[in-house]
N, C-alpha and C positions, 0 to 999 in steps of 0.2 A: 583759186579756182576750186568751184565746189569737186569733193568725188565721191561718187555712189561709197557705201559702207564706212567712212569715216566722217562722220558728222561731227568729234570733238575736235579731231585736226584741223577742218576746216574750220570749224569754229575760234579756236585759239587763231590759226594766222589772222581773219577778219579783225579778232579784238586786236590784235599786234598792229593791224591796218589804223583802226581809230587810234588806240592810243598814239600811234604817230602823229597822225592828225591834228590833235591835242596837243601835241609838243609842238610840234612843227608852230604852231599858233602861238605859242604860249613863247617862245625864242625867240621867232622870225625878227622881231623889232629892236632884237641886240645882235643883229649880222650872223644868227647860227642858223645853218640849214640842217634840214632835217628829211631826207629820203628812203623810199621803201626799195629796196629792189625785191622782185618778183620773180626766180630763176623757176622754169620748168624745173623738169628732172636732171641732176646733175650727177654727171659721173663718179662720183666719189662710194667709200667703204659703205656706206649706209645705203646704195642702191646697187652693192653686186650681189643682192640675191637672186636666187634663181628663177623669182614670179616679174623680177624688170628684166632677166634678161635678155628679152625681147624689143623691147623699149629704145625710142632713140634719145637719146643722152645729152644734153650742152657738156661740154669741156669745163673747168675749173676757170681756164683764159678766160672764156667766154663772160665769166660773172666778174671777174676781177677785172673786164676793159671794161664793162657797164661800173664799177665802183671809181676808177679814176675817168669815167668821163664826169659823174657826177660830183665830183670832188675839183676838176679841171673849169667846171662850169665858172663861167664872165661873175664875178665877184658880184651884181646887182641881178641874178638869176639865179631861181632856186629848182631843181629839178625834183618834182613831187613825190613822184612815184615811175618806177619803172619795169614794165611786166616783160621778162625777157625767156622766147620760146625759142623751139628750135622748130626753123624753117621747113624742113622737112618730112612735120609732123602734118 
């Protein structure tokens, strides 16, 4: 997601976006899957400053049940990309 004042942040996740894309393409035909996951803001050391602490937060859980469900996925199923918010935003 883009955000007003940081134009290289977003910029770097986006290329991180293709280059996945790229891999993702470039594997897929020898059985390796390749997924983005997408977590809002997460509660972790790098977002307890005092300009989020406003901010509603995902849990750490919250990204690690989105990592084994993509990793749980039906062996002939690749799960792309995963943009994961918090509900209550």
């Amino acid at each position: 997601r883009a955000w007003v004042g940081a134009g290289a942040y977003t910029a770097s996740k986006f290329g991180v976006m293709g280059l996945s894309d790229t891999l993702r393409e470039e594997v897929r035909g020898r059985g390796i899957r390749v997924t983005d996951i997408l977590p809002g803001m997460v509660d972790t050391a790098m977002t307890d400053l005092p300009e989020f602490a406003e901010r509603v937060k995902l849990d750490t859980d919250d990204v690690v049940s989105m990592v084994l469900a993509a990793l749980t996925a039906a062996p002939h199923a690749m799960v792309k990309r995963i943009d994961l918010r918090n509900l209550s935003v």
